[in-house]
Structures are given as C-alpha cells and as structure tokens.
MARFILO-748185 format. One record per residue (C-alpha): x, y, z; residue in three letters. Coordinates in steps of 0.25 Angstrom, whole numbers, plus 2048, in hexadecimal, padded with zeros to 3 digits. Layout:
# residues N
XYZALA...
***
This chain:
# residues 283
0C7EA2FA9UNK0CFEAEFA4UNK0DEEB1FA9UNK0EAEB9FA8UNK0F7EB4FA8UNK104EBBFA5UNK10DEB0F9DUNK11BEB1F95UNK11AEB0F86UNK127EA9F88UNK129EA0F7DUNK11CE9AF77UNK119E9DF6BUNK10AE9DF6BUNK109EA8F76UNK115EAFF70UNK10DEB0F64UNK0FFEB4F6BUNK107EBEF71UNK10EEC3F65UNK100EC4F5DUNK0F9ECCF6BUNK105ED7F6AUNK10AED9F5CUNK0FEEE1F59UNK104EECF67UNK113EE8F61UNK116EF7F60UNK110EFBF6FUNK11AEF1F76UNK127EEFF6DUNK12EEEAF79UNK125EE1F7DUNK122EDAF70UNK131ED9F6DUNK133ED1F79UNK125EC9F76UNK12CEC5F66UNK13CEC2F6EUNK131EB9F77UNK138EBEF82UNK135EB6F91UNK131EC4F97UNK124EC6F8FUNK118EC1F96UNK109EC2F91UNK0FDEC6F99UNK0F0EBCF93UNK0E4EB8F98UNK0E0EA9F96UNK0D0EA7F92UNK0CFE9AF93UNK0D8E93F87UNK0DAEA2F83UNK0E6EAAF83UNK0E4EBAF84UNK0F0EC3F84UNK0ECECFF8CUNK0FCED4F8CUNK109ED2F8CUNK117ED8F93UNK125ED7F95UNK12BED5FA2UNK13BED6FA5UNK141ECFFB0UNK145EDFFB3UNK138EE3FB3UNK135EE9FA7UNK127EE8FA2UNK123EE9F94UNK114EE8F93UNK107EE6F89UNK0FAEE4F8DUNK0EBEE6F83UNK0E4EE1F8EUNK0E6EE5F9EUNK0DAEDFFA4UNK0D8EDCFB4UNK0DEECFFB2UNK0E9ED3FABUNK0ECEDEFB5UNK0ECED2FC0UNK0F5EC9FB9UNK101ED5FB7UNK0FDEDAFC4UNK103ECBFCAUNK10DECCFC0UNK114EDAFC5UNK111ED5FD3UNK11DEC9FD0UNK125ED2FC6UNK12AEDFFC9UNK12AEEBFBCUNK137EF6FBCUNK130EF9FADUNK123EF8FA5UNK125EFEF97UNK11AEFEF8BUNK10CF05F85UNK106F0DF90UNK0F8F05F95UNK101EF8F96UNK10DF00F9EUNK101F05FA5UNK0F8EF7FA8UNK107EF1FADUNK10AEFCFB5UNK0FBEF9FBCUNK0FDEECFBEUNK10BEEFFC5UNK103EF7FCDUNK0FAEEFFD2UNK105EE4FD5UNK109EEFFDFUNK119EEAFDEUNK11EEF7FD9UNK11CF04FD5UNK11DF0EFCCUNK12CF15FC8UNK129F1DFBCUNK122F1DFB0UNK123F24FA2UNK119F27F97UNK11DF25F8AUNK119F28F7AUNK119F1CF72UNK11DF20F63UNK11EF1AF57UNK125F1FF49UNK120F1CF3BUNK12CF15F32UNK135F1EF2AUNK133F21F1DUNK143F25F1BUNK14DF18F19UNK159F20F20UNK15AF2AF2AUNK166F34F29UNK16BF40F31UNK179F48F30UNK184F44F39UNK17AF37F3EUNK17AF29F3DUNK172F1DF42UNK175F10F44UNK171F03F4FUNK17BF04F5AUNK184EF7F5DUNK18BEF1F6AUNK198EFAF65UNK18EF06F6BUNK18DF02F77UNK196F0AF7FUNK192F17F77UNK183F15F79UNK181F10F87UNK185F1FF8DUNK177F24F83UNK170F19F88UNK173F1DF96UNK16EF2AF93UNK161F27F8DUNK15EF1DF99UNK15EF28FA2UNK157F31F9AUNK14DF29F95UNK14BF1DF9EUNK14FF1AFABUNK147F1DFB4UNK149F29FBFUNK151F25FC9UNK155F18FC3UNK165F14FC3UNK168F0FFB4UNK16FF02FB4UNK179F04FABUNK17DEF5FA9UNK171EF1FA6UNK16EEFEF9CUNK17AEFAF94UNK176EEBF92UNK169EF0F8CUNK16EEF7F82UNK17AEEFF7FUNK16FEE5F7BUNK168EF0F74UNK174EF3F6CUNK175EE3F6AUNK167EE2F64UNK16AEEEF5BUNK15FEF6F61UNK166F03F62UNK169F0DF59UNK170F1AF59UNK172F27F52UNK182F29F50UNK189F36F4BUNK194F3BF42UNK19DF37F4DUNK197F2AF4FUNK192F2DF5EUNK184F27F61UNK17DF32F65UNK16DF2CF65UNK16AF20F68UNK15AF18F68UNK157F08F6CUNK14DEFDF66UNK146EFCF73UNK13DEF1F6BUNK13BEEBF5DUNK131EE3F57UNK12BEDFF4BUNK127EEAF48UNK12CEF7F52UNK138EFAF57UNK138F02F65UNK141F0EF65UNK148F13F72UNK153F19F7AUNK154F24F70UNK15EF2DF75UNK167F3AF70UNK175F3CF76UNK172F4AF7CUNK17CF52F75UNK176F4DF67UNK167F50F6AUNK15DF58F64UNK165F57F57UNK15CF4CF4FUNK162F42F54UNK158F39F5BUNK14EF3CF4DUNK15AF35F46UNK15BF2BF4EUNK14BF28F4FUNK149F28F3FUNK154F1EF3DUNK14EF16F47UNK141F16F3EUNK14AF13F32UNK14FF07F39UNK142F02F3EUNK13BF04F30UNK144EFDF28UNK142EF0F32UNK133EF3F2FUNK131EF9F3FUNK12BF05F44UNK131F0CF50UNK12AF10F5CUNK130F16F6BUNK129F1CF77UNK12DF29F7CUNK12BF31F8AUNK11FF39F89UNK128F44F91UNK133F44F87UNK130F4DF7DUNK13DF4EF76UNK13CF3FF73UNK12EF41F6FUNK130F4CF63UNK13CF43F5FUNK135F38F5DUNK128F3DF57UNK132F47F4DUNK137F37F49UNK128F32F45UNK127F2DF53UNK117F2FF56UNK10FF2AF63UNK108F1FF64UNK105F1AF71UNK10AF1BF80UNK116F15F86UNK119F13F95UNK124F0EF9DUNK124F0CFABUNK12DF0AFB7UNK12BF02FC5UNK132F02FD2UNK
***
C-alpha cells in the first residue's frame, strides 16, 4: 500500500544521503534549500511516498519556526497535495520562496488548508552568469573588499534602504532589531562585500544569500543613490564573479521582472535567464 508522509532528514545518514543524491542534480534551482539540506539543518523535512519496502522522494522544503518556506517538489501528485495540504493546516506560512511551479504547488496547498490567504506575490527572473575569464577586476577611484563586523554601523543605514526598496512588503513595519541581527550575522559569516571609494565610504553593497558546492546565491545588491548610474554596481557584480570563480562556483540571483534597471545591469554583467523565480507573502 502506497503513502506519503512528510519526515525530517534530521540526522540519519542514510536519508541525508538519499536526499542528497534526489537534489544535487536541481542544486542550482534551490541554492537555499540545498544549503540547509548539506548544514542538515532540523528545519528541512522531505515529502516520500512509501511502496511497500520502498522509499520515493517526491520533494523536499524548509520550514522556519517564522514561517518561511523554502520549497522543491519533481513530483506534486494528489497525494502529495493532501499531505502538505494537512501540513499548512498545523503550520502557518508568512513566506514561501523558490522556482516558480514549486512556489506555486505550495501556494495551492496553502490554499486548500484555507488557514490564510494571499498578501502579495512577485514574479521573478532566475539568472545565471558564466565564470570570468579575467583574474582581477579594476575601476579608477574603486576598490572591493568582504566587509567585517568593524562595518557594521556604516552598512546597516544601506541595508535599511534596500530593505524598503526591495523587500518588505507594502504596508509591512521593518523590525529593525531583527534586520540588524541578520546582517550582523551576515557580516560574521563573511558573506557581504562591498565597493569602497577613494575616501574609503561603502557606497555598494551585495550579500551571499546561499552557497553551495557549486553556486553562490547573489543578493541584496544595492547603490547608495548619490553614486548610481556611474558603474558601480557592474563593478561590483564582476568581482563578485571573480570571487566565486576562483572557489570554482558560478553566481546566480533572481531579479524582479518589473525592475528593469536591475535587469540591464545584470545581463550587461553576463547574467543571462534561465528559469523563473517566485516569492510569496501570506496573511
């Protein structure tokens, strides 16, 4: 008799390893995701259907105590559906995050647990840049360099401001305490670098959203607005390659399919598209 249950990979080695083996071939489709799944992190549960003494994998997510939902799912079978749909019906969602038709399969099944409803939701361009050629990346007047805890106090203002623009959604108060932790533990990890000028001031900053074996996730790009428009962020995005190149990684991001700005910025940098991205927000 067939079933579907949703299980933590938690710490067994064997269903760590089966679910390793299932995803690594989609590693680039769900960076996040899959670096929670290698940190083997409590939080990541996979959706398989027992057949018999068989073990099928039909998906796998992440689920915060926040609510925040990072899901994968090849197969999204009735089933399937009925086993997250009783999941979202004991867990409440704020965020689901990931490639389009599995954003979209969750949303569905949040749906028909008919606990919440709908906030906002925004479409994305998935991207992806082909490694360097150059070794060094150089601009007059401009530097680059992984920004440290000593920063702190100078970036937080710029991360503010690209929260608002670029994240939070409308009518959302930002929680400032909370914003700063994050990024303080950004900075910690060394996962944000910046562009600094003759003077020394930061003046663009970008985050590793998420890193695997093979891709780093590139986000929270974002130009102090007296600098823009002057190269700045191109700068910024070639080193990043640079970087990621020399560990052997590509560089990937999404961008908003309304901001098209970003989207000329990022495709002048040998950013080109490769799938579809969604993100959205529950009441």
């Amino acid at each position: 008799m067939e079933q579907v249950k949703i299980i933590p990979v938690g710490k067994s080695n064997s269903l760590f390893q089966m679910t390793k083996n299932f995803i690594t071939p989609y590693e680039k489709l769900c960076v996040q995701l899959v670096e929670k799944l290698y940190q083997k992190d409590a939080d990541v549960q996979i959706v398989v259907r027992e057949i018999g003494d068989d073990v099928l994998i039909c998906g796998l997510f992440y689920y915060s105590k926040g609510g925040t939902v990072l899901p994968f799912f090849l197969e999204k079978a009735s089933d399937v559906e009925h086993a997250m749909k009783d999941f979202f019906s004991e867990n409440l969602a704020f965020c689901v995050s990931g490639e389009k038709s599995s954003v979209d399969f969750v949303k569905f099944c949040i749906d028909s647990a008919k606990k919440q409803s709908l906030k906002e939701q925004r479409d994305f361009y998935f991207m992806e840049a082909k490694k360097p050629r150059i070794e060094k990346v150089e601009k007059d007047c401009l530097s680059f360099r992984q920004c440290t805890k000593d920063d702190s106090d100078f970036l937080f203002p710029l991360q503010i401001s690209y929260i608002k623009e670029e994240v939070v959604p409308e009518g959302m108060d930002i929680n400032l305490s909370a914003e700063r932790f994050a990024m303080d533990r950004l900075l910690k990890a060394g996962k944000i670098h910046a562009a600094i000028d003759q003077i020394g001031r930061i003046v663009c900053k970008s985050q590793i959203n998420g890193e695997t074996d093979s891709y780093q996730l590139i986000g929270g790009v974002f130009t102090a607005e007296p600098f823009r428009k002057n190269g700045i962020a191109t700068y910024l995005m070639e080193c990043l390659k640079v970087e990621a190149a020399k560990k052997n990684k590509s560089c990937i991001l999404f961008v908003n399919r309304k901001n098209e700005a970003a989207i000329r910025l990022y495709e002048k940098s040998g950013f080109t598209r490769c799938g579809d991205y969604k993100i959205i927000y529950l009441m």
